[in-house]
N, C-alpha and C positions, 0 to 999 in steps of 0.2 A: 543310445541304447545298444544292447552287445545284440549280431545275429547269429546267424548260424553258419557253420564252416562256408557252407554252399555259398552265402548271402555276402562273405566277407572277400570272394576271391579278386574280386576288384582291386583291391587295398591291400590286397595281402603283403606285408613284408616280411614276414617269419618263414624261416622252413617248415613247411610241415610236413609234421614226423608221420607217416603212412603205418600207422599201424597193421593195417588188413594184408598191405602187400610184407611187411616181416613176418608177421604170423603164419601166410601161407609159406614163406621161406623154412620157416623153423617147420613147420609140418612138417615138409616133403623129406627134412633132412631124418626126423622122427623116425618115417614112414618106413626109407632106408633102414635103418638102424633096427625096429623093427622084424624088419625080414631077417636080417643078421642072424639076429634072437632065437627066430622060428627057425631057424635053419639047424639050430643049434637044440631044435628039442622044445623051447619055450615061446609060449605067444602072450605078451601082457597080457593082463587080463584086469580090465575096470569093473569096481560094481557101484551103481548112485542107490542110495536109498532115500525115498522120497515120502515122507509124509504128507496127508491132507493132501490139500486141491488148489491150493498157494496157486494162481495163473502165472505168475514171473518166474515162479518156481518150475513148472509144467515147462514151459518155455526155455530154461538156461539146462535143465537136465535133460529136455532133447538135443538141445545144440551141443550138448556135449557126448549125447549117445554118438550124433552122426561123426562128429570129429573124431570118436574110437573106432568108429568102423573102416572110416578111410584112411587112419593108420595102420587099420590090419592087428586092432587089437582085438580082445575076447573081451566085448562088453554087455555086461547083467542092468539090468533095472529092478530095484525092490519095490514095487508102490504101495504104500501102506494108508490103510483106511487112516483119517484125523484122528478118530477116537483111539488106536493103538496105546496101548499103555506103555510106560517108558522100558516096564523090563521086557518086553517083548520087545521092542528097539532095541537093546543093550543085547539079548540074545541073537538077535541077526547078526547083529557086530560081530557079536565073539564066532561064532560061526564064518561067518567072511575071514573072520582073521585066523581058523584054522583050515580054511581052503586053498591046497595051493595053486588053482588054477587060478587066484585072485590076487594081485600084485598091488592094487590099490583102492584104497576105498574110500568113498565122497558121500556121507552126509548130508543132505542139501537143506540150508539153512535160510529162512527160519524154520523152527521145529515148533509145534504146538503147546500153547500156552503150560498145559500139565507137564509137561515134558524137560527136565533139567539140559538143556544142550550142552554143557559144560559139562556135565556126568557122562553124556552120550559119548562127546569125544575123545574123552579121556581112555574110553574103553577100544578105542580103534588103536589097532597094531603102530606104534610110531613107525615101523618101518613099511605100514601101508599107509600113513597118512598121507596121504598123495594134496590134502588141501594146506600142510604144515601146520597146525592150528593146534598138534598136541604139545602139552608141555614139553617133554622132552628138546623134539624138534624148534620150539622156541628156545628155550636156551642152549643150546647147539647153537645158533644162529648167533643169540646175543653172546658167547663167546667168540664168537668167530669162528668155531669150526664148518664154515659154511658146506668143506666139502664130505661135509659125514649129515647135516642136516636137509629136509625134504622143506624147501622155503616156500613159504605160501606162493602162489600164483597171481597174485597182480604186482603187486611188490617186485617179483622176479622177473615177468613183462616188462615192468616199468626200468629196470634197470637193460636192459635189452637197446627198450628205445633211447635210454639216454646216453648208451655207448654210440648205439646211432647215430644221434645227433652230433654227438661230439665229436665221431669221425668226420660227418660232414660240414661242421663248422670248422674242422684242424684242430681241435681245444683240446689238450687233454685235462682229466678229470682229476687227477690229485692236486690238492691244496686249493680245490675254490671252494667257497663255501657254498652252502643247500641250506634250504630252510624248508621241511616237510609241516604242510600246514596239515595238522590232525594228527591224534594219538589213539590211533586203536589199534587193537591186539591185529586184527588183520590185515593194514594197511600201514599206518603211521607209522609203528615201532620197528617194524619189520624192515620197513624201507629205511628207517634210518641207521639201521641196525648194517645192513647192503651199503649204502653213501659211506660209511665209515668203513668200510673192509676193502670200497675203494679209495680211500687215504683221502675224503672230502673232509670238510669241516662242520659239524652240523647243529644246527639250531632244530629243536622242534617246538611249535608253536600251537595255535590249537581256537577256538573260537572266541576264550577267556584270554587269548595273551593282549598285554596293552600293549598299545600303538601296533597292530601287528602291520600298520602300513609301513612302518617307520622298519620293524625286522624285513616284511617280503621283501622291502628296497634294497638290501645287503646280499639277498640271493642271487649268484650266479647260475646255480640250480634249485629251480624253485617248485616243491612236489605237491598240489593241492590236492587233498582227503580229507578233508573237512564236512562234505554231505550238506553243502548249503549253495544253492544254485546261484551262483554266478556272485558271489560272495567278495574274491577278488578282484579288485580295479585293474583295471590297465594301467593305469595311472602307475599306480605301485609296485611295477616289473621295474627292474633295473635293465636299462637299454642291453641288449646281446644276451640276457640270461636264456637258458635251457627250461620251457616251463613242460613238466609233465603233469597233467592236468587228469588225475583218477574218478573226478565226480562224474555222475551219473544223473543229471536230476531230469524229473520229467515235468514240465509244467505248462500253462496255457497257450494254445497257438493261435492263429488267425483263421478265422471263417469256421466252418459247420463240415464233419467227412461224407462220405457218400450214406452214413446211415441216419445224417442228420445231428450227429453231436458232436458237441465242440473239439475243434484241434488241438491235441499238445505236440511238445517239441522235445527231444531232448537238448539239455545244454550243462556243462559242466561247472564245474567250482570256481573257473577265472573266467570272467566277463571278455570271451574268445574276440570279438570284434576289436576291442581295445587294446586288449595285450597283443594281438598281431603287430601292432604297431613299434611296438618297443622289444618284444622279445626276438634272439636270436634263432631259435626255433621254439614249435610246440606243436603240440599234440592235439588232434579235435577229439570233437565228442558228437555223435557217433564216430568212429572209424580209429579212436588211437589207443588206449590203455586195453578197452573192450573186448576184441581179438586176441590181446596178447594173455588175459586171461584166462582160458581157452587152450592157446595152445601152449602153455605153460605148465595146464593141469595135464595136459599129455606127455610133458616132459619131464614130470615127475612121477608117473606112471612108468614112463619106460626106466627109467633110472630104478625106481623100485624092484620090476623086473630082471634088472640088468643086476643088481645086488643079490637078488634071489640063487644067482650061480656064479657069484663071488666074480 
């Protein structure tokens, strides 16, 4: 049975990839860069818009207020009651996106049941979409024009950690192959969309692919977004592969917390205890994609910014 990063450091033989300590890296360099900006007259400026009382939701649009602040950005919070109607949504939008003290603007999703998200985002400035989620910005990307597109934020963490890696394994990343397991607009495509702009070879696979133990095995680089807790074997890494592991799942843990109700854990989409074993590095969960998420949204805020005076 797979445990937890903590549980596995015994056995560990994979590098792992320290998300928390790149992330704080990429800040600080932000931070800098930042000051540059206001030096020059401009201060980013974030704004989250927050519908309902979503608790995860509460929770990732704080973590992300305080990471604007200790960059020295100008960051807004909109919280809007659940019941908001969608065009009074779409009106804050358009609004944020004629304010130029506002360089980028987050959504925080999910958005309530009445409420079209797909309409919502459509109406945020491509060149403030700081989460890349707008068409536009999607296809920029699947052309390749990566460096005119605002690329989603885990996707672009994840590629971070796997140049990581691969400095520190000596490997470099053109012509081996990746296999991203998942296809969603905001992780799967996106990512593989990056692996190919780095000259990799890419397979994308997904919960319906057959035999997918038989594809993960041909991954040098092997990117799990699939959203099914611990889904992948260890078994099924190919000895030395790079695994970046983007699930997030939360499910049962052992004993009772101090308020008396059951423990969960987080653990991600490759079964971590096992693929230690065979993979050349990877990522945990907590502590590897999660961060870089984060601060990736700040990196595309400043870039926003930085665009704003050409």
């Amino acid at each position: 049975m797979a445990g937890s990063p903590e549980s596995s450091q015994a056995y560990l033989q994979a590098y792992l990839i320290d998300g928390k300590a790149v992330s704080t890296e990429v800040l600080g360099e932000i931070e800098l860069a930042a000051r540059d900006l206001v030096a020059l007259g401009v201060r980013p400026g974030l704004a989250v818009v927050l519908v309902g009382e979503d608790p995860a939701s509460q929770v990732y649009v704080r973590a992300k207020g305080r990471a604007a602040e200790a960059c020295g950005f100008h960051s807004v919070q909109h919280t809007l009651d659940a019941a908001t109607s969608e065009a009074d949504v779409i009106a804050l939008v358009a609004a944020l996106n004629a304010d130029p003290a506002i360089h980028g603007i987050l959504v925080q999703l999910p958005l309530p049941a009445h409420i079209d998200s797909a309409k919502v985002l459509e109406t945020v400035s491509p060149t403030k979409d700081v989460d890349g989620f707008h068409p536009v910005n999607a296809g920029l990307l699947a052309i390749g024009q990566t460096h005119r597109a605002l690329i989603p934020c885990t996707p672009a963490g994840s590629m971070i950690l796997l140049r990581e890696a691969a400095r520190k394994l000596g490997v470099t990343l053109a012509g081996l192959e990746a296999v991203v397991v998942g296809r969603s607009n905001i992780v799967g495509k996106p990512m593989a969309h990056l692996l190919l702009a780095e000259n990799l070879t890419v397979t994308i696979a997904h919960s319906r692919t057959r035999d997918l133990a038989a594809v993960v095995a041909r991954a040098d680089v092997l990117v799990a977004a699939v959203g099914l807790p611990e889904m992948i074997e260890g078994a099924w890494i190919k000895p030395g592969a790079i695994v970046i592991d983007v699930g997030i799942n939360r499910v049962p843990g052992e004993g009772l917390d101090k308020a008396g109700k059951p423990k969960t854990r987080l653990v991600g989409d490759v079964a971590f205890a096992s693929a230690c074993k065979r993979a050349g590095a990877i990522t945990p969960v907590p502590g590897g994609v999660g961060p870089m998420t984060i601060a990736m949204l700040m990196k595309n805020t400043l870039t926003a910014a930085q665009r704003s005076v050409g």
